[in-house]
N, C-alpha and C positions, 0 to 999 in steps of 0.2 A: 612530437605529436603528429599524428596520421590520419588519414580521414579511410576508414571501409569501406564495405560493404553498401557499395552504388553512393558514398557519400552520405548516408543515413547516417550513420553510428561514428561518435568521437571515441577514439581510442587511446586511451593513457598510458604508457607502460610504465611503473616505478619500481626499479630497482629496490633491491634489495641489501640493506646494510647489515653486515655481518659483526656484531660483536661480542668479542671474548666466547665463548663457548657453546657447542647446541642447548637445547633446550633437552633433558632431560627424556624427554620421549621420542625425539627424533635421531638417530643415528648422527655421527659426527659428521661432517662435510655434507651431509646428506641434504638436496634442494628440491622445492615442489614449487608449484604453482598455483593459487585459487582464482579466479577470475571473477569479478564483480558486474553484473550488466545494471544500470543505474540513471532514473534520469539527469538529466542536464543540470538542471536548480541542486544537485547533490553534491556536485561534485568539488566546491568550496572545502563541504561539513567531510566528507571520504577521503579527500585528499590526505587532510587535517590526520583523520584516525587510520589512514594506510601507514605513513609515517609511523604513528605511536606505534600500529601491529607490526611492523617490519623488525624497528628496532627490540623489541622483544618476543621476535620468533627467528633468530638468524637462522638462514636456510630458508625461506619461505618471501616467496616475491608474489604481491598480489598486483594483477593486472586491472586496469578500469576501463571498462567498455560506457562510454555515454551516448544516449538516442533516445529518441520518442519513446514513451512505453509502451504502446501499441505496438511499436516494430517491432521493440526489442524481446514483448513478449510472443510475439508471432514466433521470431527466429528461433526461443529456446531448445522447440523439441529437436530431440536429435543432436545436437551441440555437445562436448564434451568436455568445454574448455569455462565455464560459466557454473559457479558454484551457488552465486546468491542472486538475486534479483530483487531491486531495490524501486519501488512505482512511484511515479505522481499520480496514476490512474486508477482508482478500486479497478472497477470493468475491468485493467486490465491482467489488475493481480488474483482477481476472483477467476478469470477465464484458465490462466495456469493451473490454478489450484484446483481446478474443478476436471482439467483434463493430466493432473498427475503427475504434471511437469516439475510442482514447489508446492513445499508443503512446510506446515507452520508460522503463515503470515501473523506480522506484527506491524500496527499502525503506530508508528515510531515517533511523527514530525507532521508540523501543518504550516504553511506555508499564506502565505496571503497579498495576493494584488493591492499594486496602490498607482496612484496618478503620479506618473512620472516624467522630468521635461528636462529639455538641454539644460546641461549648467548655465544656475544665471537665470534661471527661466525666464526667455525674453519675451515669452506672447503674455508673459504673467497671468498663469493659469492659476485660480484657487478655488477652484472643487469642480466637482463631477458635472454640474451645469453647465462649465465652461464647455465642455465634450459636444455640447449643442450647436456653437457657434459655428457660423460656417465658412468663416477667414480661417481658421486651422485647418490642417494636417493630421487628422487622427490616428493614430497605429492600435490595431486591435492582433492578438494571436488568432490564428486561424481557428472556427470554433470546435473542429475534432480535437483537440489539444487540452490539455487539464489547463493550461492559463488562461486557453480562451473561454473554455466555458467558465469557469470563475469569473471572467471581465463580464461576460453576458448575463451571468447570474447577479451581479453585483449594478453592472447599470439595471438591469433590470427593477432592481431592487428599491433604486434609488427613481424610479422612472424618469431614468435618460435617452436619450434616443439620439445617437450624430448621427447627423445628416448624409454621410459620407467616410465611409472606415478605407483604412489600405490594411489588408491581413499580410500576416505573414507567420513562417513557421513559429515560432516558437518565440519565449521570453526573451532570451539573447538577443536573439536576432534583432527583436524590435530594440531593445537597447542602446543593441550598434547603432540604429538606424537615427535615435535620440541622441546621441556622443557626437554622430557626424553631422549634426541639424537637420537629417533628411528627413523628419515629420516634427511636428511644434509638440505632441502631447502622445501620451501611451498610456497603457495599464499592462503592467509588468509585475514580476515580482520585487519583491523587497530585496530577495537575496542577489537580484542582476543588479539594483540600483546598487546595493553595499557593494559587489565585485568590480563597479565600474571605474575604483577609483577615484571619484569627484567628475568623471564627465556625465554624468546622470543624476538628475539629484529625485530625493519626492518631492511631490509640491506641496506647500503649506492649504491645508484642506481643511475644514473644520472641523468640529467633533461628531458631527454627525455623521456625515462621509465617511472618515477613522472609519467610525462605528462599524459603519457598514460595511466596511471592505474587510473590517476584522471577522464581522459577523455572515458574511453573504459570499464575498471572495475569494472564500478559502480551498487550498488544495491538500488534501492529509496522505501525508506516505506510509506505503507499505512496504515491509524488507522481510521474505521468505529464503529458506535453504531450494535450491536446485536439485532436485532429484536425481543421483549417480547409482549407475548401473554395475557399478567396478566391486572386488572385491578383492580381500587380501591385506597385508601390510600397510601397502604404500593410501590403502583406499580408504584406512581405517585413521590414517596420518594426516589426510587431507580430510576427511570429515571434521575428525577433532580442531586443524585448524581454521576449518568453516565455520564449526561450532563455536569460537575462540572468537571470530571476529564478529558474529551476532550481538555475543555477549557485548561488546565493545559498543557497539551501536547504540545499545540501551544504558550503558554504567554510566556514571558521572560525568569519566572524562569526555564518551560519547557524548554526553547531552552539550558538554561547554563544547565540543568542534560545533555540534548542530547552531545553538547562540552567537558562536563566530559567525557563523554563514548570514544571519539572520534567516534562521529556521528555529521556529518554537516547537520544541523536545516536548513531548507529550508521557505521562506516568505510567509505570507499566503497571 
């Protein structure tokens, strides 16, 4: 695992497992590459369905690019190495698709903040009012970021107001910061609290709260093809298996990776 481009973008590489024979449309021996650029909260549910696509496409290694969407969709034009593009951000999947870059978005997965605290929760936090108090530690995502606006959408909602937030980049991040007890409370997503292992837990919150963070917190993804400028053989090879891992995203087994993640799979 490797960090890019100025530190923005996480970079996955996963091999590719080869067995028993090509796939019928692709030449024997013959290897390509697709590359995925994807936010962060994805990359649980991708993981998950790289695997499955790998093992039935030997020859074909798909790469995963993780970062802000925002960045990630700045970077695309011009890139050659990025097939699909996977948002926490409408803005920032509508901005691509409008300047030509990816075309045929699909809103795949919605995702949703919750009140999240060190294992154990020690400040015994139970619901969004505690966010008030001003013996805590708050951690909010920075608000240009799809989690932060979900958290402000969602206290908003709930008309909360802390007294004193610490931002920081992104869901993870804040996570970490909950795992090492460096703030007492967060609003994160569901899928960093499930990734954490048991060092993050949710907090037990009432139905109301749920409610709201089901209803008001929400972040929905979108997953489009990247626009390739190539042609020939090898271009028509690598469409089809772009085409191939979309489908995947949407199929069954796509929606149970998404459910693993705790990401709720949306009908197409």
């Amino acid at each position: 695992m490797n960090r890019s481009r100025g530190g923005s973008v996480l970079t996955i590489a996963l091999a590719c497992t080869v067995v028993g024979a090509c796939a019928a449309e692709e030449p024997e021996g013959a290897t390509m590459t697709i590359g995925i650029a994807a936010a962060p909260s994805l990359s649980a549910a991708f993981t998950e369905m790289i695997d499955l696509f790998e093992e039935e496409h030997p020859g074909v290694t798909v790469s995963l690019e993780l970062g802000r969407s925002d960045v990630l969709a700045a970077g695309l034009p011009g890139r050659d190495d990025i097939n699909i593009f996977a948002s926490a951000s409408e803005n920032a999947m509508q901005e691509v698709v409008n300047a030509g870059v990816a075309v045929d978005p699909r809103v795949f997965a919605r995702n949703h903040v919750v009140v999240a605290v060190p294992s154990g929760n020690p400040r015994r936090i139970t619901g969004l009012r505690d966010l008030e108090r001003p013996d805590l530690r708050v951690g909010l995502c920075a608000m240009d970021v799809p989690c932060g606006e979900a958290a402000e959408t969602l206290l908003s909602a709930a008309g909360v107001e802390p007294p004193g937030v610490e931002r920081d980049s992104g869901s993870r991040a804040l996570a970490a910061r909950l795992a090492d007890n460096d703030i007492d409370v967060g609003i994160v997503y569901r899928t960093d609290v499930a990734a954490s292992h048991g060092w993050v837990a949710q907090a037990e919150v009432d139905q109301r709260d749920r409610e709201l963070a089901q209803a008001a917190g929400t972040t929905r993804y979108s997953v489009a093809r990247v626009v390739r400028g190539e042609e020939g053989s090898d271009a028509e090879r690598e469409r089809a298996a772009t085409d191939d891992f979309l489908e995947l995203v949407i199929s069954d087994r796509g929606r149970r990776a998404l459910e693993d993640s705790g990401l709720a799979p949306l009908p197409q």
